[in-house]
C-alpha positions in Angstrom: 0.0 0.0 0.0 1.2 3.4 -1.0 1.8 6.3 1.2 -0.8 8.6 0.1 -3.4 8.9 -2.6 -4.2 11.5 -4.9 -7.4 11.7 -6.1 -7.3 13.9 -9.3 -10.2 16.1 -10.7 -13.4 14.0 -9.4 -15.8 17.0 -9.9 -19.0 17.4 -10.9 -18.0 19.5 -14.5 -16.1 16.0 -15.3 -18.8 13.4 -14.3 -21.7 12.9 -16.2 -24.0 16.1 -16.5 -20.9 18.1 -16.2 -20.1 20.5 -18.8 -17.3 18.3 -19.8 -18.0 15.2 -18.6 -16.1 11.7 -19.0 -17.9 8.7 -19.5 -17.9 6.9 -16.1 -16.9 9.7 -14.4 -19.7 9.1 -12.0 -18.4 5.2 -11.5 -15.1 6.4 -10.6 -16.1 9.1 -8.1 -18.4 6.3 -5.9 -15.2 3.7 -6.4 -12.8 6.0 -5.0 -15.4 7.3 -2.0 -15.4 3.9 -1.1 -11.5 3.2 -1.5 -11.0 6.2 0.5 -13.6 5.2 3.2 -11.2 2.4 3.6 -9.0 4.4 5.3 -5.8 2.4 3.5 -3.8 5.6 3.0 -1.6 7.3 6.0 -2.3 10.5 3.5 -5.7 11.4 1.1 -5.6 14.6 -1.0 -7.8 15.6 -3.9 -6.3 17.9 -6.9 -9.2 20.0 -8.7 -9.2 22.3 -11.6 -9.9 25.7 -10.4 -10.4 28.3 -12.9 -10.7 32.1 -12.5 -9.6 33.4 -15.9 -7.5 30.5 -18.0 -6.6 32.6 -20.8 -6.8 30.5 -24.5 -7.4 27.0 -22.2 -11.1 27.9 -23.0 -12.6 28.4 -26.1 -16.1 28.4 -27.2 -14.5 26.4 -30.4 -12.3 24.1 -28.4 -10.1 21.6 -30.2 -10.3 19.3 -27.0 -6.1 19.3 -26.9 -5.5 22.5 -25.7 -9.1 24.2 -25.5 -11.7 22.9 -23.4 -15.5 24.7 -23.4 -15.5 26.7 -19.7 -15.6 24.0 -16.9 -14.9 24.1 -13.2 -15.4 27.9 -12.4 -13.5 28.5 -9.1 -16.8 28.8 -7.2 -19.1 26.7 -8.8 -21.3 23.4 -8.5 -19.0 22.4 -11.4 -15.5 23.3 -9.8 -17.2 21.1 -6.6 -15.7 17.4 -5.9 -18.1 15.0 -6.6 -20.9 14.4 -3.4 -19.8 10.5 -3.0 -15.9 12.3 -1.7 -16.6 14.1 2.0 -14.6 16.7 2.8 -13.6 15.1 5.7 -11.8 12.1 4.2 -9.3 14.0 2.9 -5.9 15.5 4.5 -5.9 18.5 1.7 -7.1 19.9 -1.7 -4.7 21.1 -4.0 -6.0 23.3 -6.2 -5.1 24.3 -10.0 -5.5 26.4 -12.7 -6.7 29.4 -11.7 -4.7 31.6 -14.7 -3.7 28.9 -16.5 -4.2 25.2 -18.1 -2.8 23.1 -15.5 -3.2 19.7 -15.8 -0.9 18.4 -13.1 -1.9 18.6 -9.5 1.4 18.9 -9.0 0.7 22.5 -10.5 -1.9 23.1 -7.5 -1.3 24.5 -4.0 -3.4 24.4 -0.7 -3.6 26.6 2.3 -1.1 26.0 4.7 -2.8 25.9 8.4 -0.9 28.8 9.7 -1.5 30.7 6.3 0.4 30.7 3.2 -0.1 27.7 0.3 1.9 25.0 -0.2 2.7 23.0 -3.4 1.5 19.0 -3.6 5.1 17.7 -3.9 5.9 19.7 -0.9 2.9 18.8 1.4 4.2 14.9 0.3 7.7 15.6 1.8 6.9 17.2 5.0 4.6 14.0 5.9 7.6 11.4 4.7 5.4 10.1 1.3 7.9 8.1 -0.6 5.0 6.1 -3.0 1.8 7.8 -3.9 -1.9 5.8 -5.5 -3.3 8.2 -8.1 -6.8 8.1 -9.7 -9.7 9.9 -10.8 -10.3 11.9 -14.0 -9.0 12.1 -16.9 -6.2 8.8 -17.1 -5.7 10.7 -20.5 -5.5 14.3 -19.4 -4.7 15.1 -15.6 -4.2 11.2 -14.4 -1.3 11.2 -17.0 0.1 14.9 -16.2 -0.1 13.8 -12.4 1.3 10.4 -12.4 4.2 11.8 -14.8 4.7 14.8 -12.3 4.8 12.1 -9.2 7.6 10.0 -10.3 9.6 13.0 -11.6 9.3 14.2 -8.0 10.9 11.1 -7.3 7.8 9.3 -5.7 7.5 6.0 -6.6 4.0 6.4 -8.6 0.9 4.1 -9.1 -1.8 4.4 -11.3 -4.9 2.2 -10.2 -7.0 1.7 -13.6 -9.8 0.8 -12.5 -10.3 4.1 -11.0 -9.9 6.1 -13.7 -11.7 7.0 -16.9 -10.5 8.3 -19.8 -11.6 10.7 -22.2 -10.9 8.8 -25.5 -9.5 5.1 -26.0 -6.7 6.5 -28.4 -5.5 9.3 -26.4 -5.8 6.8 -23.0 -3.6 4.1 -24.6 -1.0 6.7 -25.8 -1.1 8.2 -22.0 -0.4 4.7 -20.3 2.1 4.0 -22.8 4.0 7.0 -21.7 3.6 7.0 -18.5 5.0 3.0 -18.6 7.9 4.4 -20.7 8.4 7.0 -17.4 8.4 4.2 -15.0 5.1 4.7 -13.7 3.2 1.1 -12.4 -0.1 0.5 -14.2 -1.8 -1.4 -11.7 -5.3 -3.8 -13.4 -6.6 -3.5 -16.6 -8.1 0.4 -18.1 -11.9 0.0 -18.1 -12.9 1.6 -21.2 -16.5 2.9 -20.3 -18.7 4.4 -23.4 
């Protein structure tokens, strides 16, 4: 069992009825609520996109590699985690994007208790993670960018597959490819969900 998980991006703009949802999305988020109710991990954050003002990372023509229709306003039902994840299962949210793409939540930061914010790779250290779970949404998008950003960090990284989804079955097998090639341990089989 890993240190800590990192459950990336299970909010409500990326489950179904989100504005850009991933098929399954919904699975996922109740699968990891009830890995997390577990209590497995010594250390349980969740990353979520957080935008204020992205820049080009929205469009209202979005090519879906580098624009995106608007999803997860900072303040919105959509920027929400999903309603299976309480709050108070996790240790910290790390969050992302506010003037900028960022698909890593490696990118994010949380509030540090005495004030201040404090980056994910950080947070890790300070509590003695070596190894680190991740899952949630996209595998393809954030999963990847996260699980990359993990074992360049110099944690030794998981991905559990069967708590992610991806967005599309070519751009999820080029993702575990790479993230295989970066030493990153694919642990079951990807559940492609239509």
């Amino acid at each position: 069992m890993a240190d800590a998980l990192i459950v990336v991006d299970v909010q409500n703009d990326f489950c179904e009825g989100g504005s850009l949802a991933v098929a399954g999305g919904s699975d996922v988020a109740h699968a990891v609520a009830e890995l997390v109710r577990r209590k497995d991990y010594r250390l349980v954050v969740a990353t979520q996109d957080w935008h204020v003002d992205p820049g080009a990372h929205f469009s209202d023509d979005p090519d879906f590699v580098d624009t995106w229709p608007r999803h997860c306003t900072a303040d919105t039902h959509g920027a929400d985690l999903h309603a299976a994840l309480q709050p108070e299962h996790l240790d910290a949210r790390f969050r992302k994007g506010a003037h900028a793409a960022a698909y890593s939540g490696f990118e994010g930061t949380a509030n540090r208790a005495g004030g201040g914010q404090v980056g994910l790779a950080q947070w890790l250290r300070e509590r003695g993670a070596r190894t680190v779970d991740v899952v949630g949404l996209a595998t393809d998008h954030c999963v990847r960018a996260t699980a990359l950003d993990a074992v360049a960090e110099g944690f030794e990284t998981r991905v559990l597959l069967a708590l992610t989804a991806g967005v599309a079955a070519g751009t999820t097998g080029r993702a575990l490819a790479e993230l295989d090639a970066a030493g990153v341990s694919l642990v079951g089989e990807p559940v492609l969900r239509t």
